[in-house]
C-alpha positions as CSV (number, residue, x, y, z in Angstrom):
1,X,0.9,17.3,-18.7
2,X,0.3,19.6,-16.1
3,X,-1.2,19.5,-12.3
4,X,-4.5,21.8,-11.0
5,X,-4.0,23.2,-7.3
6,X,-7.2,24.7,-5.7
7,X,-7.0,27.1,-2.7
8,X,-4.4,27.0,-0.2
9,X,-1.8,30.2,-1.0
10,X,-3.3,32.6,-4.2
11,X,-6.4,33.2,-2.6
12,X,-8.8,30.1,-4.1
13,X,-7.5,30.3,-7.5
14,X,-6.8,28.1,-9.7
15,X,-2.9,27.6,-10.4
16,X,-1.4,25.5,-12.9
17,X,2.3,24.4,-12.1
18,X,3.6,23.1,-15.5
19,X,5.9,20.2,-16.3
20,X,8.2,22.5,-17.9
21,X,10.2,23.1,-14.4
22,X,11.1,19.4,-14.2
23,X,11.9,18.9,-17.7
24,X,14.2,21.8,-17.8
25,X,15.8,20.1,-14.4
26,X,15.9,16.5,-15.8
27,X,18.0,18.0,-18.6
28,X,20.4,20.6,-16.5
29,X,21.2,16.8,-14.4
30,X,21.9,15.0,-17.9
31,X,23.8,17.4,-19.0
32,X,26.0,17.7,-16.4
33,X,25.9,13.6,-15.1
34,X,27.4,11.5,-18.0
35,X,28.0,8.8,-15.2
36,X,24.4,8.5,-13.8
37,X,23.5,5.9,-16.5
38,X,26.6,3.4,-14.7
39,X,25.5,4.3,-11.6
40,X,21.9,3.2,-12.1
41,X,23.3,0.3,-13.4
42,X,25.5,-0.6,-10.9
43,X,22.4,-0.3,-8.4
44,X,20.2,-2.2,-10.0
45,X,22.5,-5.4,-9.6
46,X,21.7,-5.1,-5.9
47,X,18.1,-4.7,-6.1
48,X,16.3,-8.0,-4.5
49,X,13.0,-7.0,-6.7
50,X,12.9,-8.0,-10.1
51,X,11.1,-5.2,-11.5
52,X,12.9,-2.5,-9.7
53,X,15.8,-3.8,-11.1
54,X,14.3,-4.0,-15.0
55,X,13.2,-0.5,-14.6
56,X,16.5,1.0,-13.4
57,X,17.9,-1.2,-16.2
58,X,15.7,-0.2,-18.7
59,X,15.8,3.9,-17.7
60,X,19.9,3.4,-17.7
61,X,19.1,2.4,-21.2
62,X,16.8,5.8,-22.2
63,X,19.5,7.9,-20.2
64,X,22.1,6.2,-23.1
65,X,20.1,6.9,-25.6
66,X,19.3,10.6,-25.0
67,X,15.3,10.2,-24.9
68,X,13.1,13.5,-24.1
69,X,12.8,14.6,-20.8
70,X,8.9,14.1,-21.1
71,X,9.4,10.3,-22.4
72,X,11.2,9.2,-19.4
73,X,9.0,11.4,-16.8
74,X,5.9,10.0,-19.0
75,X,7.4,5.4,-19.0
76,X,9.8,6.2,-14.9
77,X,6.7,8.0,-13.5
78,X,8.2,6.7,-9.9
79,X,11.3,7.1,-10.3
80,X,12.1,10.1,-12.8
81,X,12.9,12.3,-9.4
82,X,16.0,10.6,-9.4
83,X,17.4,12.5,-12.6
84,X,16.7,15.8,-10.3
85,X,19.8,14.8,-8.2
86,X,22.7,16.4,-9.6
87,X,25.6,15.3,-7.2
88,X,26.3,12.0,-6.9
89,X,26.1,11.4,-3.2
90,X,22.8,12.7,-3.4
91,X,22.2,10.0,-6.1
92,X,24.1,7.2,-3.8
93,X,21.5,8.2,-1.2
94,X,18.6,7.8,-3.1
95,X,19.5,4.6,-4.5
96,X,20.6,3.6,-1.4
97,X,16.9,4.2,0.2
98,X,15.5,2.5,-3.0
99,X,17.7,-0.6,-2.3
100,X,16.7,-0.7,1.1
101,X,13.1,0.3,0.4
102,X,13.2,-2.9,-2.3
103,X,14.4,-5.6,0.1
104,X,11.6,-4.9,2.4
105,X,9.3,-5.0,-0.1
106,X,10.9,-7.8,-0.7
107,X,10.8,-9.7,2.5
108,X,7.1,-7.9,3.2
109,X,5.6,-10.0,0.4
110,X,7.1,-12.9,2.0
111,X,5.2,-12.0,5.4
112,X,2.4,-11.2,2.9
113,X,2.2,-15.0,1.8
114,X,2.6,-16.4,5.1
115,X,-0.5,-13.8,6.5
116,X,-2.6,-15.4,3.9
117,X,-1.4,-19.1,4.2
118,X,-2.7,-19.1,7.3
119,X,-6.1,-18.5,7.5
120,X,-6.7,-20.2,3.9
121,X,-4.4,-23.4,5.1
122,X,-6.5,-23.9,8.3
123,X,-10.0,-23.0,7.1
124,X,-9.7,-25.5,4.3
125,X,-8.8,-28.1,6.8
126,X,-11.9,-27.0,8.6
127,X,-14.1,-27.3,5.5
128,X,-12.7,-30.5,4.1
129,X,-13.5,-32.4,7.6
130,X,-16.6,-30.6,7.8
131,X,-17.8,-31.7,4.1
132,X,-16.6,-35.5,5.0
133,X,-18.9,-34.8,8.4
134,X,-21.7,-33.7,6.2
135,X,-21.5,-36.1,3.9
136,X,-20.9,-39.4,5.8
137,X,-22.3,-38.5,9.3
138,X,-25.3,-36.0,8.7
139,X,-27.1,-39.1,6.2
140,X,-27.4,-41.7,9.4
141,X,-28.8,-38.9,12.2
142,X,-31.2,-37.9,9.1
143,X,-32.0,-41.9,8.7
144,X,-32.6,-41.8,12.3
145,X,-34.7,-38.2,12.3
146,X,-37.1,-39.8,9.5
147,X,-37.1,-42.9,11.6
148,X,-38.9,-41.4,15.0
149,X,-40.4,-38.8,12.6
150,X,-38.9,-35.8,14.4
151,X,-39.9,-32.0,13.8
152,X,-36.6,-30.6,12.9
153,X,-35.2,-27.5,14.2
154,X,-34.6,-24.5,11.1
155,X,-30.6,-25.2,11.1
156,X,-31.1,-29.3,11.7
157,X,-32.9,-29.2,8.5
158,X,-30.5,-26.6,6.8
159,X,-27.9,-29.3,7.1
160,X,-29.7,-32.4,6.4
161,X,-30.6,-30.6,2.8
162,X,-26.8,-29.3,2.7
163,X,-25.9,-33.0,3.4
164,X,-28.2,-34.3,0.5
165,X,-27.0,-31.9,-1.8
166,X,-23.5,-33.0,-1.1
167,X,-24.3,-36.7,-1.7
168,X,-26.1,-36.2,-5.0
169,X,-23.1,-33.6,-6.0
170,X,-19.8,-34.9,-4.9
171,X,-18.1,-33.3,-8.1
172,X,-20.0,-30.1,-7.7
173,X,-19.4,-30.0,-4.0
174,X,-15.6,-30.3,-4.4
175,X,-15.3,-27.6,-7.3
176,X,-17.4,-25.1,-5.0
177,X,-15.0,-26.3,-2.1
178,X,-12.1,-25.3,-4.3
179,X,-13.3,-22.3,-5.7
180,X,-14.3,-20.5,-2.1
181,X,-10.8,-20.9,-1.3
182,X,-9.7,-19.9,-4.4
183,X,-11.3,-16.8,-4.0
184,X,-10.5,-16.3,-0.3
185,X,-6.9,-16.2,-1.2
186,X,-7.2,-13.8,-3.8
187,X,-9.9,-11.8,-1.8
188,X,-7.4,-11.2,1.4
189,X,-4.4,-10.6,-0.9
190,X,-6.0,-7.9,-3.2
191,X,-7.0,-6.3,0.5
192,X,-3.8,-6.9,2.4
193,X,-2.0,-4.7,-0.2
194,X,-2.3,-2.0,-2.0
195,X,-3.2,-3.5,-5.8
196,X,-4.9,-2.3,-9.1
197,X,-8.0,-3.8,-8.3
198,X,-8.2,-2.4,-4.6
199,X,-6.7,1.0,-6.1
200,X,-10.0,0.9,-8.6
201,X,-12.8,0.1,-5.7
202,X,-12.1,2.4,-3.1
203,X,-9.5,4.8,-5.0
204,X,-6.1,5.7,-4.2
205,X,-5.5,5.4,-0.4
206,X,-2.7,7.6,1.6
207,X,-2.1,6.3,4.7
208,X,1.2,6.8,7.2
209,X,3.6,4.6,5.1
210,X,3.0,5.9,1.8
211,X,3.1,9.6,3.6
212,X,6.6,8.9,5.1
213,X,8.0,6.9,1.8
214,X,7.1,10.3,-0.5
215,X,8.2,12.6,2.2
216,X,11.8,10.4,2.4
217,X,12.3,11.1,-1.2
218,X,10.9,14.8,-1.5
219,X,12.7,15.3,1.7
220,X,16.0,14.4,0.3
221,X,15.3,15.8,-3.1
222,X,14.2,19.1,-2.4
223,X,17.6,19.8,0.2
224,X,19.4,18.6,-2.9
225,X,18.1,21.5,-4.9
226,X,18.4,24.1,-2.3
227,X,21.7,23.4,-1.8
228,X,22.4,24.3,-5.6
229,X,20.9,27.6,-4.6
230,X,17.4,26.9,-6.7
231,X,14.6,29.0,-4.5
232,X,12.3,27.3,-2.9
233,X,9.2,27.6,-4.4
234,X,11.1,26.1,-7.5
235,X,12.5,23.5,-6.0
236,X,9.1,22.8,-4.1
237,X,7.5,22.5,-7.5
238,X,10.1,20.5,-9.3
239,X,9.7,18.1,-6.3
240,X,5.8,17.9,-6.7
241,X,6.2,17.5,-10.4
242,X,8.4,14.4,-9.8
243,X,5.8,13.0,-7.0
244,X,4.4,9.8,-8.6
245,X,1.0,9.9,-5.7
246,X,-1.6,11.9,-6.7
247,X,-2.2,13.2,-3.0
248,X,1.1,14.2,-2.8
249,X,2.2,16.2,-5.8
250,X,-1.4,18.2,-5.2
251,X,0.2,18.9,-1.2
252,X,3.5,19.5,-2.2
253,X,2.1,21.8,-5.4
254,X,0.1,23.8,-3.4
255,X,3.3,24.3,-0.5
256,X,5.3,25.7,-4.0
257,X,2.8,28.2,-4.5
258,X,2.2,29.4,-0.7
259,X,6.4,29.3,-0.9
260,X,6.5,31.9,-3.6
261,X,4.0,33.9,-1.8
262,X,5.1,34.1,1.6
263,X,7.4,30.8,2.8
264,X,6.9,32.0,6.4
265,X,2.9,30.6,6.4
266,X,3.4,27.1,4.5
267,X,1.6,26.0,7.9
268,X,-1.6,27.7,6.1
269,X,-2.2,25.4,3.3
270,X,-3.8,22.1,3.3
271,X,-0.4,19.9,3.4
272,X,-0.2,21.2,7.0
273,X,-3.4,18.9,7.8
274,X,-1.2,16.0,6.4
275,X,2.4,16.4,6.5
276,X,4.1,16.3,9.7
277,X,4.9,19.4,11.0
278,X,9.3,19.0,11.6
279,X,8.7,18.7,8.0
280,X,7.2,22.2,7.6
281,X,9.3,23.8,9.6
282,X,12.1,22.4,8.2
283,X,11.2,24.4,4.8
284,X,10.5,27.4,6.4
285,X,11.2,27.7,10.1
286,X,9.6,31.0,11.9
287,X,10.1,33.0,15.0
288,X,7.5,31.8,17.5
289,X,6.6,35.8,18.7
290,X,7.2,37.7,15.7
291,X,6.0,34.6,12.9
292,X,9.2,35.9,10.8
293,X,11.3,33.8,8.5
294,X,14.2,33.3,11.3
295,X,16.3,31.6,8.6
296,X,16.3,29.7,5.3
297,X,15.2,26.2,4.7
298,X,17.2,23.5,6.3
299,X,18.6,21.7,4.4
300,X,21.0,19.4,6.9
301,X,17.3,19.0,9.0
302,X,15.2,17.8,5.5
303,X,18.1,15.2,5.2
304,X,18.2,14.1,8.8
305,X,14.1,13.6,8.1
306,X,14.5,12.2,4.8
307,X,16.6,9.1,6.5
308,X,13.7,9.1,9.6
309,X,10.7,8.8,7.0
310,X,12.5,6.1,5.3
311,X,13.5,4.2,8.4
312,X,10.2,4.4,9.8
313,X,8.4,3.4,6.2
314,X,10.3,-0.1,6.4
315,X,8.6,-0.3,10.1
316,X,5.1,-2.7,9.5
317,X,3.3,-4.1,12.5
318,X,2.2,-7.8,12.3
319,X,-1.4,-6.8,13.4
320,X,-3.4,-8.1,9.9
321,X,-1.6,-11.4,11.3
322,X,-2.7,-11.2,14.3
323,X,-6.4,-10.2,13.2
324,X,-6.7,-12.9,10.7
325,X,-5.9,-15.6,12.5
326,X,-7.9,-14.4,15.2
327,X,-11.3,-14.0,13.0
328,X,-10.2,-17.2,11.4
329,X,-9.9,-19.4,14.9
330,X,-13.5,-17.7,15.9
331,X,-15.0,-18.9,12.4
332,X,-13.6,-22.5,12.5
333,X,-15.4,-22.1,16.4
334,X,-18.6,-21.2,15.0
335,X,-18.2,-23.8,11.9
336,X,-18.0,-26.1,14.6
337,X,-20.6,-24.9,16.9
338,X,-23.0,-25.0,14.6
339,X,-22.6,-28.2,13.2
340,X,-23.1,-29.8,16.6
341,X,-25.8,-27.6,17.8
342,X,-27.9,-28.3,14.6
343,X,-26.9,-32.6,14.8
344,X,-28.0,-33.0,18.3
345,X,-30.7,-30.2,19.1
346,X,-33.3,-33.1,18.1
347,X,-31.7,-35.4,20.1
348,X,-33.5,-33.7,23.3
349,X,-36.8,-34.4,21.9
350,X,-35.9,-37.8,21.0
351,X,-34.7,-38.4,24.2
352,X,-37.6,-36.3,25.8
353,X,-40.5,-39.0,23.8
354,X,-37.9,-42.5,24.7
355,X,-38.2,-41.3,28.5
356,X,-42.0,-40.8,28.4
């Protein structure tokens, strides 16, 4: 299991960065954490999410039974950077992030819910009056159109053969009714989030949250390791290893090898186009006039970032919200509009031939 890094530090060449770094550190933490089982326990009773809490369970579990290194990186692939934390406050603070990273996960599905109820709630309102319109009201203007003998308008006679077809169908009519909303709901809630299906269509997506939640973790994780005196092109790649985004571990790979080249020009490869730059300089901060390493990474700055990313990941705006009940306001309007414009746009010529 290994990760391919193009370009960026050795000159365009291709660089493998083998799993054999974060094994090794998986079992240096092991070795020396006999508690970190208890403590992932102890966790996972405050974890709001059911399957957060099964997996920090279940890894608690491995950790007991002393499974490879590569079997729990290969089942925990999002959380296996916790066994690179070899202090326990470090530990405390991850957990801590994932706790607080679970409850609004937590509480954003339940905003989730509400974003779709809406729409779905108030445009199935809209299309059961509108099918009850169609099928009791349209029958008696197109009585009365057949009556005078009218020339019907394109969306007059659109409906009148949408209100026939309802009539002769009811059945049908209802299981299509049904079904449209079924598939609305599912629709906006595969889009709304970030799901398998959504992940398969358009590929895996990085936007700003995901960014900041990866960067809280390697943030924290990789001041862990420094301060244990592990070089930073090590602890870099230990930290990309761990990354469970593809995106990521490629950015964070290709910093490790630009870091054992020359950590004073991290702001060369193509994770500066990406990651914010406090976190750049953090890792290797630089003389402005000479471009010199002024000092080594900081560490207490990569923690102070590590809490901002993960405060500002739990930050959502409300827009979708906003949007969809918006679009869904304007499309009940135009559901409206053009059932009146297509009922009475014949009534002018009636009225036109009943005057002459």
């Amino acid at each position: 299991m290994k990760i391919q890094s193009k370009g960026g530090a050795a000159g365009g060449a291709e660089t493998l960065v083998p799993m054999k770094s974060l094994y090794d550190r998986i079992d240096q933490v092991r070795t020396a954490r006999k508690d970190l089982p208890k403590q992932l326990r102890d966790i996972a009773e405050e974890i709001p999410g059911a399957w957060t809490r099964n997996t920090l369970r279940q890894l608690a579990v491995d950790l007991d039974r002393n499974v490879s290194s590569a079997h729990l990186v290969a089942h925990y692939p999002e959380h296996c950077w916790l066994l690179t934390l070899q202090s326990s406050a470090a530990t405390t603070d991850a957990l801590t992030a994932m706790l607080e990273q679970s409850a609004f996960q937590h509480g954003l599905r339940t905003k989730k819910i509400r974003t779709i109820a809406y729409p779905v709630v108030l445009l199935a309102i809209a299309a059961t009056l509108m099918t009850a319109v169609i099928a009791i009201l349209v029958p008696t203007f197109d009585e009365m159109y057949r009556e005078f003998e009218l020339r019907l308008p394109v969306t007059t006679e659109a409906l009148v053969n949408v209100s026939r077809a309802v009539n002769a169908h009811p059945l049908v009519t209802v299981a299509l009714l049904i079904a449209f909303l079924a598939c609305l709901a599912g629709g906006l809630w595969a889009w709304i989030g970030n799901g398998v299906l959504k992940t398969k269509l358009l590929g895996p997506r990085i936007d700003g949250q995901t960014i900041r939640q990866s960067l809280a973790k390697t943030s924290l994780q990789v001041a862990e390791l420094l301060d244990e005196g592990i070089e930073l092109d090590r602890a870099l790649k230990i930290a990309a290893e761990s990354a469970s985004e593809v995106t990521v571990r490629t950015l964070v790979g290709d910093l490790a090898i630009q870091a054992g080249h020359d950590a004073g020009n991290l702001h060369r490869t193509r994770a500066a186009m990406v990651f914010p730059p406090n976190f750049l300089f953090a890792l290797s901060p630089t003389r402005p006039s000479t471009g010199s390493i002024a000092s080594a990474p900081n560490t207490t700055m990569l923690r102070e970032l590590a809490a901002s990313y993960r405060e500002l990941s739990i930050r959502r705006r409300d827009w979708i919200a906003f949007v969809l009940g918006q679009i869904t306001v304007i499309g009940v309007g135009l559901m409206i509009g053009f059932l009146v414009l297509a009922l009475f746009s014949p009534m002018i010529s009636l009225v036109s031939a009943l005057s002459s």
